[in-house]
N, C-alpha and C positions, 0 to 999 in steps of 0.2 A: 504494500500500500504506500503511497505519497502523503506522509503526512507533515504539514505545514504547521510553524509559529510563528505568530506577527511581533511586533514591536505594537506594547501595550499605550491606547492614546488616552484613555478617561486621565481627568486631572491629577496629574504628580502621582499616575500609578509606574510605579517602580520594577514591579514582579514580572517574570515571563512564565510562559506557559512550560518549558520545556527547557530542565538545563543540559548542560553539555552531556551530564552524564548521563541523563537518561537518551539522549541521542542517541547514547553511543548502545545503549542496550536496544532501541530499535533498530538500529542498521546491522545492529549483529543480530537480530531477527529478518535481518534480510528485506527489509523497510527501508524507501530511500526520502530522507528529511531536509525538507527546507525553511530554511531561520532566513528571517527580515536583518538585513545588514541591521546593528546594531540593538538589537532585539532584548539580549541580554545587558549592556552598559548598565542597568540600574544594578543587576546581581554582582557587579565586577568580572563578568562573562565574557569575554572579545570575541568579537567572529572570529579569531585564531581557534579559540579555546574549542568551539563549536566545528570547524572543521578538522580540527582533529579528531573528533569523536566521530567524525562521516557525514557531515552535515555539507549540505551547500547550500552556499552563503545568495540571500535573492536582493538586488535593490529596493524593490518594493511589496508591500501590503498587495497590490493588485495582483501580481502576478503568484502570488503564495495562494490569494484565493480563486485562480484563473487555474492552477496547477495540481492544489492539492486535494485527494480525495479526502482526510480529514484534516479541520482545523481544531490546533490544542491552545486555549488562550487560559487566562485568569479571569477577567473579568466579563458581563456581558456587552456583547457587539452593541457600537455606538454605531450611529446612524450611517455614516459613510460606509461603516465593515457589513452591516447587514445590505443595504443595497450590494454587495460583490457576494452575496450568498448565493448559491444556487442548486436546484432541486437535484435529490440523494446525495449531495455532499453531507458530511458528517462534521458536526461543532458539539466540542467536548469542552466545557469551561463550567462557571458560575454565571444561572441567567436570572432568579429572583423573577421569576416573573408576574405573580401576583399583583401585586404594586403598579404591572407597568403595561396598563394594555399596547402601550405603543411598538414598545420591542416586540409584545405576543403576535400584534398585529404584522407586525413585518416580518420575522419569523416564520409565521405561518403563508403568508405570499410568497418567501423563498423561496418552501418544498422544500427546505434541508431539513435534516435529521437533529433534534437540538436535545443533547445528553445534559443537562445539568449538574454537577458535579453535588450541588446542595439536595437531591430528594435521593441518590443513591444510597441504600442501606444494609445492612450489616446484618449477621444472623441474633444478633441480639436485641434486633431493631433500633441498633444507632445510626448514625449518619458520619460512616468513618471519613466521607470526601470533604465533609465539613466541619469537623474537629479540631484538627489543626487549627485552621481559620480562629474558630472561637476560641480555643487556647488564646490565641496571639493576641485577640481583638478583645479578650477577658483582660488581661493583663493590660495590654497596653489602655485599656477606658480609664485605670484607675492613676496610669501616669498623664494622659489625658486633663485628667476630672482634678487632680491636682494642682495643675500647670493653671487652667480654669480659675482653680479656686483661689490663684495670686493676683492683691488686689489690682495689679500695672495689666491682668488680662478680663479685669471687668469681675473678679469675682469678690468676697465676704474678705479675703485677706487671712485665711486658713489654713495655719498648719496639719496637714493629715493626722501625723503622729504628736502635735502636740510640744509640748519641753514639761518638763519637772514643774510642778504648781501650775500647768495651764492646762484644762483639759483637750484632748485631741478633739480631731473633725468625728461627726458622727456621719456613717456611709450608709445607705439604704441600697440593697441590691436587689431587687424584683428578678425574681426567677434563680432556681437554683441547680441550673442545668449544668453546662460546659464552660459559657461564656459565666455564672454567676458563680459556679465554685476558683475559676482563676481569677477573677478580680476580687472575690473574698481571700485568697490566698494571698494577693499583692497588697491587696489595705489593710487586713493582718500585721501581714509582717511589718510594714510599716507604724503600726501600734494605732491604726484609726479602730473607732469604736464603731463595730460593724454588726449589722440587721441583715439576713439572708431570707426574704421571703417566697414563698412558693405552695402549690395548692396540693402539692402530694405529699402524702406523711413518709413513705418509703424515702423520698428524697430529705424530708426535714431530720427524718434519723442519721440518714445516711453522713446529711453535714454535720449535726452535732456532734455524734460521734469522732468524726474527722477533727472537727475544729473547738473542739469541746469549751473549754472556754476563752479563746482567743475569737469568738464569733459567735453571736445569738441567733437563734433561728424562730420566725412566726409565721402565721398560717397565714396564705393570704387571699383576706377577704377584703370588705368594704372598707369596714372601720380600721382593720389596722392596716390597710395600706396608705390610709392620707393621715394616719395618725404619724407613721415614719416618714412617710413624704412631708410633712410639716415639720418636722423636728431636724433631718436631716440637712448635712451642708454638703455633701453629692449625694445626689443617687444614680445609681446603673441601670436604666434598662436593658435587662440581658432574658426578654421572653421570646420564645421560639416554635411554633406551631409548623410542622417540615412544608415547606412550599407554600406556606399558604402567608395571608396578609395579616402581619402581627395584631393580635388588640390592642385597641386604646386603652390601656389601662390607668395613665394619671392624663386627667383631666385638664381643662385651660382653668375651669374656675380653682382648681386646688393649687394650681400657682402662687393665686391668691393668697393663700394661707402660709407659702414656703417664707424663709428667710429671704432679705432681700441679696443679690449677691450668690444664693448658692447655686446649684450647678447640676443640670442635668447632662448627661451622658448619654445618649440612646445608639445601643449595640445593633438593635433590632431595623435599624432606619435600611437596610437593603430590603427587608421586606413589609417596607413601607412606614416602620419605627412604631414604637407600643406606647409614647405621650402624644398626647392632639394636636400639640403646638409645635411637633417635628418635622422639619424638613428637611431633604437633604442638601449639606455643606461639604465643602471640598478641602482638602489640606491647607490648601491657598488663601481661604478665608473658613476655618473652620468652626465658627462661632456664631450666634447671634444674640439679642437677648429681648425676652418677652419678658413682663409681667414683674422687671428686674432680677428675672433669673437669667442664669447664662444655658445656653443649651451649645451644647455640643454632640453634632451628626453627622459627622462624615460617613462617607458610605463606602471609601474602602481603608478602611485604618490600618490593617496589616501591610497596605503597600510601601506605609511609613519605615519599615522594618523591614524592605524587601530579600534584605539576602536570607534572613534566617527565615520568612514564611515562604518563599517558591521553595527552598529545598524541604520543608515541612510540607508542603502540599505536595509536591514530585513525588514523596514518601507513599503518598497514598491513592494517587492519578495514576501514575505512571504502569503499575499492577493491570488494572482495567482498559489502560490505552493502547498495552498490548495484545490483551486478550483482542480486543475489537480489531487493531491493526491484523493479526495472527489470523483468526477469523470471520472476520468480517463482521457488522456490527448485531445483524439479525441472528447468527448463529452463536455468537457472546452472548448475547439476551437470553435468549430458548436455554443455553447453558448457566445461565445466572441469573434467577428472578431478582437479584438487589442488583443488577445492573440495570435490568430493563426497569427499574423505578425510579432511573434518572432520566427513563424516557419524557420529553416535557412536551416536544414539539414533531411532531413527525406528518408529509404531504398535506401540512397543509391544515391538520390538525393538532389541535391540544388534546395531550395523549394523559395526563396527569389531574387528575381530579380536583385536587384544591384550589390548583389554576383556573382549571374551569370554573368552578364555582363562582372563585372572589371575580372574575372576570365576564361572569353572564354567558360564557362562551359554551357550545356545545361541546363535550365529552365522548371521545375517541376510547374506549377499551385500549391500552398497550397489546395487547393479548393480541390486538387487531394488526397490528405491524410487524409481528414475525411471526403470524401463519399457523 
């Protein structure tokens, strides 16, 4: 198979799809691969580094998507990359597409094949293509939400962990999945006084236990979630429903009641962000502030960190890009039901349920595209 990586265009995203060395493990499968001159620069990757692995080197974006039968990126195709899509080509990336009927829309006029890397699933029913990501996007919210909370970047003027006789920041973290057990682990250790809320008790044991008393854990309902959101000088949204469009869960009127100065964080903003007064900002301006809060939404945060998160995603892309490269992407599927539930977009259709739904759109069976 010919599979293709572009050089990533979304705002100050840094990550490529494909490093040197997993090139080198598809051309030793007998796969011939082309990289966008300078594709990797954000990883410290040169197009040397790439062609020694077997890669050849393309001057452009156009001709990668004019040549290759699949495309491996990081982020979803912005508007110029989905117009060069075309039908039964294969795109293996992050599409989010809940949130975005725009991309679904174009996507689906392509006819290409559109694997999402975020609904792929795991025999335990996790989401191993997306783990990583939240790992990275956990952690780094809470150096984020930090940065935030200094008063020269609009925020309260809040030490996280505090000094001797001052009490630390208190952190409110909604959701205590991937993304809220690694930003509880990062304000922890930094000595913030930290709320892990979530609606499942197997998950509320699971942190206690973990975090016993370096971390409180509550149920989260009505009242104690605007009672922490009101008290709190960050909070995290780190809630995660697989594909589908985050809930609102803190409100514009409970802004109202926050400190003025403190600092929302929303991890959730690629699928659509889980407070109401979230939209997406970019590393370039990554801030805004409502109701004298600051909010902070970027929508790819780990590209901030690109060398350590493409080789943490590679980790876990690369396994399935071969199967599909190896075997084609219909008979990987048929072979691997957690692959085929990254199916998202296939002729034409939304093959993926929850997209459907949050999207009004008709519902394609996967089961219907490999036969």
């Amino acid at each position: 198979m010919i599979v293709g990586t572009v050089k990533e265009i979304k705002n100050h995203e840094y990550r490529v799809g494909l490093t040197p060395e997993s090139v080198h493990e598809l051309t030793a499968h007998g796969h011939d691969v082309l990289v966008e001159t300078g594709a990797g620069e954000g990883i410290g990757a040169h197009d040397a580094l790439y062609e020694r692995a077997g890669a050849r080197i393309v001057g452009t974006a156009a001709e990668i998507f004019a040549s290759a039968q699949m495309i491996v990126k990081v982020k979803e195709p912005q508007p110029p990359e989905r117009a060069m899509l075309r039908p039964g080509q294969i795109l293996y990336t992050y599409l989010h597409l809940a949130p975005d009927p725009h991309q679904t829309r174009d996507l689906m006029a392509s006819g290409a094949t559109c694997i999402a890397y975020e609904t792929v699933t795991d025999a335990s029913g996790g989401l191993p293509l997306l783990k990583p990501m939240s790992q990275v996007a956990g952690r780094m919210s809470i150096q984020a939400g930090a940065t935030a909370l200094e008063k020269a970047h609009g925020g309260r003027g809040v030490l996280l962990g505090g000094v001797p006789g001052v009490l630390p920041a208190r952190v409110a973290i909604i959701g205590g999945g991937v993304v809220g057990f690694n930003a509880a682990q990062m304000a922890a250790g930094l000595g913030a006084d930290v709320t892990i809320l979530d609606r499942d008790p197997q998950a509320l044991e699971r942190l206690g236990t973990f975090f016993e008393a370096r971390a409180k854990t509550r149920f989260s309902n009505r009242a104690n979630l605007a009672e922490c959101v009101a008290d709190a000088d960050l909070v995290i949204g780190a809630v995660l429903i697989p594909g589908a469009a985050a809930p609102k869960l803190v409100s514009a009127d409970m802004l109202k009641t926050m400190k003025k100065g403190a600092v929302l964080v929303d991890v959730a903003i690629d699928q659509g962000g889980c407070f109401e007064t979230s939209h997406a900002t970019t590393h370039a301006d990554p801030t805004y502030v409502v109701e004298g809060i600051v909010h902070y939404c970027v929508a790819n945060m780990p590209g901030a960190v690109a060398r350590t998160s493409t080789y943490a995603l590679n980790n876990v892309t690369l396994p399935h890009a071969l199967r599909i490269a190896d075997l084609g992407w219909q008979a990987a599927m048929r072979a691997d039901p957690h692959l085929l539930a990254g199916l998202n977009v296939w002729d034409g259709k939304v093959t993926y349920k929850a997209v459907a739904d949050a999207l009004d759109i008709p519902f394609t069976s996967p089961d219907t595209a490999i036969g």
